[in-house]
Structure formats: C-alpha cells, structure tokens
N, C-alpha and C positions, 0 to 999 in steps of 0.2 A: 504494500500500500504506500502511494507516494502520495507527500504532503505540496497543496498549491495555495499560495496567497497572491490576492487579486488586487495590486492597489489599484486604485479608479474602477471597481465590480460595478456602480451605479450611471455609469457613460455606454458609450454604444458597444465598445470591446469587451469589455467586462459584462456586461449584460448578455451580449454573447456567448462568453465562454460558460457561463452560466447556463444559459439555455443548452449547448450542447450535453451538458452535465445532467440535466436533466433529463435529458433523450437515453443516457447509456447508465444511469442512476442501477444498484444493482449488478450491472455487466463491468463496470470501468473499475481502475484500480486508484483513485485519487479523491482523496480528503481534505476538504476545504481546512483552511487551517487558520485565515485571516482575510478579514473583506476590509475594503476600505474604499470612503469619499469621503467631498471635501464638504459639500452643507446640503446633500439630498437623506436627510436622517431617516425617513420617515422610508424609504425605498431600503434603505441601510439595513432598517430594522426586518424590514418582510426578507430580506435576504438572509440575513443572519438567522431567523429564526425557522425558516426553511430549509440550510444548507448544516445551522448549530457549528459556525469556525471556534476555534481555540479564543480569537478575540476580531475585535471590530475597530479600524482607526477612524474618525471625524476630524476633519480640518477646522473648520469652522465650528466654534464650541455654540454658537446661537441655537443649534438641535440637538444641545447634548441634554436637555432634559428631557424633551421626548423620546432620543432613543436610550434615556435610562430608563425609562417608565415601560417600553416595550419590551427591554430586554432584563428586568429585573425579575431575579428568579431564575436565570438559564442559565445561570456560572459563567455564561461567554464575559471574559472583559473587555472593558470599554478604554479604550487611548483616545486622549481630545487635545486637541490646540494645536499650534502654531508648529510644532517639532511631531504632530502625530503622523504625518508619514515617513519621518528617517526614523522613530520609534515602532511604525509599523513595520519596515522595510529589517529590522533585525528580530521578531519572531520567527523562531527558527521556522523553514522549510524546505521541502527537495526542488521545488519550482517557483520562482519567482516572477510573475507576470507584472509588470512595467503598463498598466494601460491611460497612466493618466497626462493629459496636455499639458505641454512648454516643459521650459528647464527645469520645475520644481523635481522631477523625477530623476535628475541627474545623479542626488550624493544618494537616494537609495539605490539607482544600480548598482555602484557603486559598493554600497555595502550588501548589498547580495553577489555583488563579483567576488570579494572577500573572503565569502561565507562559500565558495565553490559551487553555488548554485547553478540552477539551468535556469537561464535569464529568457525570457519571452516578453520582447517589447513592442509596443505598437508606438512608442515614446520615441520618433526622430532625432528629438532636440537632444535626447542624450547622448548619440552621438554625435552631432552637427555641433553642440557644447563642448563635450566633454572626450570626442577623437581620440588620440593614441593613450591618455589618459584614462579610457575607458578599457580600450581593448586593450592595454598594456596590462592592467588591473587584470582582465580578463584570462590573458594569457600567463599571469604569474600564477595567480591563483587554481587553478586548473576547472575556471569555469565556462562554461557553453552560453553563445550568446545567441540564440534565434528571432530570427525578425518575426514576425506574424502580420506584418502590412502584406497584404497580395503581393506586391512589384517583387520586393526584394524577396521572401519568403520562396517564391518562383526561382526569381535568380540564384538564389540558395541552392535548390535543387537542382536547378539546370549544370553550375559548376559543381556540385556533387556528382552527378552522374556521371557527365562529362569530363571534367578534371580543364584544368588551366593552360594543358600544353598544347602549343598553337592558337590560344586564343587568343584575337583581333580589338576585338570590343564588345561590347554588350550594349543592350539598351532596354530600358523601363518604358512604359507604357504610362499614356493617362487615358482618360473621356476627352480631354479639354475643358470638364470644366461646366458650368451652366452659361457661359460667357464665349464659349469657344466661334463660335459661329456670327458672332458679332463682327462690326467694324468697328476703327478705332474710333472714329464720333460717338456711333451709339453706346459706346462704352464709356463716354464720359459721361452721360446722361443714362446710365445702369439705374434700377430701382433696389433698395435695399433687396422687400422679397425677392428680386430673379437673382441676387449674389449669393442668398441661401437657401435656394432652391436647385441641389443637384441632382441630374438628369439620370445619375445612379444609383451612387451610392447614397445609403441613411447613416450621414456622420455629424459631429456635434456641430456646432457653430464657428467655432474659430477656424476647425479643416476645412471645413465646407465654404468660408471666404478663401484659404489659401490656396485650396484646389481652383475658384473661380479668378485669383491671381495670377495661377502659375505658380505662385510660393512652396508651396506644399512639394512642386517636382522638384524645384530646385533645391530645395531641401534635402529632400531624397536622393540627389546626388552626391549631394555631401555626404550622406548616410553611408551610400553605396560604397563612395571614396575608401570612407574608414572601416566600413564592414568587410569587404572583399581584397581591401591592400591596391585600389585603382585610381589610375591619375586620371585626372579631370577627362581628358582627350578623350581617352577610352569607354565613355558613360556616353550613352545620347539617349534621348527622349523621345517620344514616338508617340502620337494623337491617336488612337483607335479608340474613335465612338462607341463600339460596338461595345467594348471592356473584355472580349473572351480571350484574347492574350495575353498575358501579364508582364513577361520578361523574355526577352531573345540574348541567343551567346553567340556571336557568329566567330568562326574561324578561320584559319589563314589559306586552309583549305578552298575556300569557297562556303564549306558546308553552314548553315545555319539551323539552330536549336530553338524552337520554342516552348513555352510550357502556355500551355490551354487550359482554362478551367470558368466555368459560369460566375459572373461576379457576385462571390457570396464569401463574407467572410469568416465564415463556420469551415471554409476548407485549409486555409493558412493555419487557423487557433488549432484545429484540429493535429493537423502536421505537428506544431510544436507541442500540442499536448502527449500527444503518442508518440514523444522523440524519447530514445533513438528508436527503442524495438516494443513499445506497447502494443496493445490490440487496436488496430484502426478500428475509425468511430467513424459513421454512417455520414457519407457529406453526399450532397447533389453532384449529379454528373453530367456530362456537357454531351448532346446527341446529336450526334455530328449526318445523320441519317436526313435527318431537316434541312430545308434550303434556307440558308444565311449567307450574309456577303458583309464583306468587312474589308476597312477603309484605314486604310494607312495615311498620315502625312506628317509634316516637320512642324513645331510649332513655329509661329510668329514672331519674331524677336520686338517686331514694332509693337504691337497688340501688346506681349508679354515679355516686359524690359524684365521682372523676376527672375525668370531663368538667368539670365546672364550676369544680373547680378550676382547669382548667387554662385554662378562657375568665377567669376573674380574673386569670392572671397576663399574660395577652395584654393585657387591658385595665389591667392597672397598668404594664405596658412594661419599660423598662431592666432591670436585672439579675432579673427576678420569670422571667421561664422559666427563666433559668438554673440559678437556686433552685429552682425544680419538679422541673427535670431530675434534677441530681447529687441530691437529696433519694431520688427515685424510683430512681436506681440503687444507691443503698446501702439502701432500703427491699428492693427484689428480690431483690438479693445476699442481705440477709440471710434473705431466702424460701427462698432456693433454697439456704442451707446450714441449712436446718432453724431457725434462732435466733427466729422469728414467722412464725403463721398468717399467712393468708390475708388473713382479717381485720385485720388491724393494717398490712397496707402503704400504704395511701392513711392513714389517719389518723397513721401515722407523718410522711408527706411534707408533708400540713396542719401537724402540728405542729411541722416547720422551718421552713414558708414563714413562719407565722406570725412565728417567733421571728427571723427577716430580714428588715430591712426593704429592699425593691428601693432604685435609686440609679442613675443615666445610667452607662454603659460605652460607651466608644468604641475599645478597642484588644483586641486577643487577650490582652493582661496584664491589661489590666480583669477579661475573660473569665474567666481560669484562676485571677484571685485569688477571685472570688467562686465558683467552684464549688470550688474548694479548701474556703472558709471554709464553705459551704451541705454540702459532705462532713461535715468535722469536725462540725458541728452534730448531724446527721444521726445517727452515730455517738457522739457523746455523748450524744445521746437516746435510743441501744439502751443503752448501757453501764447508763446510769439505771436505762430500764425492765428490765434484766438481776437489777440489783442489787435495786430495789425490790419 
C-alpha cells in the first residue's frame, strides 16, 4: 500500500486524481495520506471525510473553523496558516502530488525531493522557478520527478520509449488557446469571459488566461528545458486545435514519434499514479476507427509576443524565468480583478523583465528574494500605470 498526499486536492488536478480514486477504490493500492487547499474549506472537509487522510492543510485560516467543526471527531489533523503547505508538504508519504498554482509550490517540492519521494507535478512554476535547483535536489536525493500536465507527461514517454540517441528536437502541442483564431485588433478588444473560456480544457483561472496568452506554453518550455536536460532550440510549439496529440520527438533519422491520446487529464495523473509498475487504472481511449482531421500550424509570434518572451528568458538563464514568472502572476491577478485588459498582461510582464536584470541563484532564498523583488516591481508598475 502506497501512501499519496494531494497538495491543491480542491483545484481541477487534485479533484481529478480524486475522482480516479474513486473509480479503482477497493482495486488500487494507494492511501490518501494528506489533502490540502488554500481557503475552499468547506470542499476540504467533504474530501477529507470521504477519503479519512492522516491530516488536512488550509492556507487561509478564515475556514479553519468550519473545517474544524466538520472534521471534529475523525482524528484527521488539521494544519492552518501561512506555512501550512511547506508543513503539509513534510507528512510523510511515498507520493507527493504538487497540484497547486505559481511559485508557492516551489520549497514543498522541494522538501518532498529531500524526502526521496515520487514527485507528481502539475506545478510548472516549480521548475521554471526553481531549474537545476530543483532537479539537482532531485537527482541527489534519489527522487523521481513526473510531470502529469499532458504535453510533457507525453514527452516523458515518448523519450522513454525511444531513448535520446539521434534525437533532433521535440515539440509540445497546444489548442491555441480561446484566442487563437483571432486577429491582433480583435484581440485588443478581447472580453474578459472569451479569455476564460477554453475551447478545451476545464482548468482554473489563472491557466486558462495563460493558455489564452501563450504564457502557459512558454512556460512549459522552460519546464521542458529543465525536465529533459534541452536547450531552448530544441523545444518548438505546435497549434493543434484538435488536442489529440500531445508531444512529438523527431529524429535525425527523419523518423518522427508521436504520442496520441483524447484530451482528458485522468490519462497523464493516471500514468504517474501507476509509476513505475502499478496496476493500470481504466482511462479513455482515443478511436482512431472515426473520421477526424487534424490541423497542425506555428504559432504567431505577433499575436503571441509570450512565447518569445519566455525563450529569452531560458536563454538569459539565472534569475530571468523567475522574473517572467512572479511578473506574469501579478500581470493575471490583476486580469482577473478587472485592474487591465487583456491586452496589457504580456506587455506589463516585458516591462518588468526589462526593468530586472537576471543574476546566478543557487538557493531557495536566492529564489524567493528575487520573485519577491520581480512582484514589487510588477506592482509598482500597475500602481504607475493606475495613477498615470
């Protein structure tokens, strides 16, 4: 019986891996051990008193009386405040699933690399943060790092299968986006709902702006960068609307690899849950018997100035993703509380990077002083544009 804790259980990943758990309940070999979010208490508690973990973290202590009042009397304990997810993140377990948004997830992978765990992250920013730091971590400790986002999860297996010799380049796939098919006018006159309304996937709010940015891919490059050991060159990005491709490895051969599968992300979690030799768990399967047609192209560099962005800050190194990062999540934040269009999030996150210049980081304090500093920037550059 192997033990799994879920930080972010009450987001759209964790709610996931959830549900699959429910499907193989009785048949699977895996024990909730710890669930956690940041202030959905009240979903916290129906989890917890469903799945009965060893304990439950809260971020936000404003629903720690309701989920004491639900879960008084079950012996589960409760961790709350400000440090309850690097407090959640060291109950012991053999799996440690990473599903919660931006850098806050960083020092807990961290301490589950430590602890030689099997790390399952849907959490980018912790490597696009925390890069050789991470995997250095990773690689000392003799712990296993699996993506569980589709793209890379794919690409995973694809150079598993395959192996690395002769390989050319690879490339990750999107939709495009809920935006993709626009022009670059109508995209400065975008409506909040069509930038949180994606055309596939059901993901929370902040992906669902960076995927309608481009952010989200460029992002994932970096990820790719630090998970796979590849230089910038080697990574490209590929628009398929359709979504039933996820990752291509092509080689020096000529030959090309893809991996196919229906866009569902119950096949990825699945994967890392049953890593290395579990019992596979029942995922949907793609029927290739049906007439479908699928549409390849490059994305837009005008449309979507992100992507390039974010290959310059791969290729400037040390602290430059870090800067891209916290930049882009206070650029979205302020999206999503109405303070600026559409149009001004990626040219906001430019005009911090700019205004920082990158520098070597080698510690988790390096980490946190520089996305602190790339925040306040960030933020002093709305206040400006507020005022002016």
């Amino acid at each position: 019986m192997r033990t799994l804790s879920i930080l972010g259980s009450t987001g759209s990943v964790g709610c996931a891996t959830l549900e699959i758990l429910r499907r193989v309940r009785g048949q699977g070999d895996i024990r909730i051990a710890l669930l956690s979010a940041h202030r959905q208490a009240a979903l916290l508690a129906r989890q917890a008193l469903e799945f009965r973990p060893q304990a439950v973290a809260l971020g936000d202590e404003t629903g720690l009386p309701e989920l004491r009042t639900a879960l008084k009397g079950t012996g589960i304990e409760i961790i709350a405040g400000e440090a309850a997810l690097v407090n959640a993140a060291q109950v012991p377990a053999d799996i440690t699933m990473v599903a919660v948004v931006g850098a806050c997830g960083l020092e807990a992978t961290l301490i589950a690399a430590r602890a030689g765990r099997v790390i399952l992250f849907a959490n980018k920013e912790c490597l696009v943060c925390g890069g050789t730091l991470v995997t250095d971590t990773v690689r000392t400790h003799g712990a296993t790092l699996l993506p569980i986002d589709s793209e890379h999860s794919a690409l995973f297996q694809l150079l598993l299968r395959n192996g690395r010799e002769g390989l050319d380049r690879v490339a990750i796939t999107c939709s495009g986006g809920p935006l993709w098919a626009l022009s670059a006018e109508q995209m400065t006159k975008v409506a909040r709902e069509q930038v949180l309304t994606h055309p596939v996937w059901s993901m929370g709010k902040k992906i669902t702006v960076d995927s309608a940015t481009m952010m989200n891919k460029g992002l994932e490059i970096i990820e790719a960068s630090y998970l796979f050991d590849l230089p910038e060159a080697m990574i490209d990005v590929v628009i398929h609307p359709q979504t039933y491709v996820h990752a291509l490895a092509m080689y020096d051969n000529g030959g090309v690899f893809a991996h196919l599968g229906v866009p569902d992300m119950s096949i990825p979690i699945s994967y890392g849950l049953c890593w290395p030799d579990g019992d596979p768990m029942p995922v949907p399967g793609l029927d290739l018997t049906c007439a479908m047609h699928w549409d390849f192209q490059p994305p837009d560099p005008i449309r979507f100035p992100a992507l390039n962005l974010a290959r310059q800050a791969l290729r400037d190194g040390g602290s430059a993703p870090i800067i891209l990062n916290a930049a882009n999540e206070v650029a979205v934040a302020a999206f999503l509380e109405e303070k600026i269009s559409y149009a001004h999030i990626v040219p906001l996150v430019d005009k911090v990077y700019e205004a920082i210049s990158p520098h070597c980081v080698t510690t988790l304090q390096d980490v946190l002083e520089v996305d602190e500093t790339a925040r306040r920037v960030a933020r002093e550059t709305l206040s400006d544009k507020a005022n002016g």
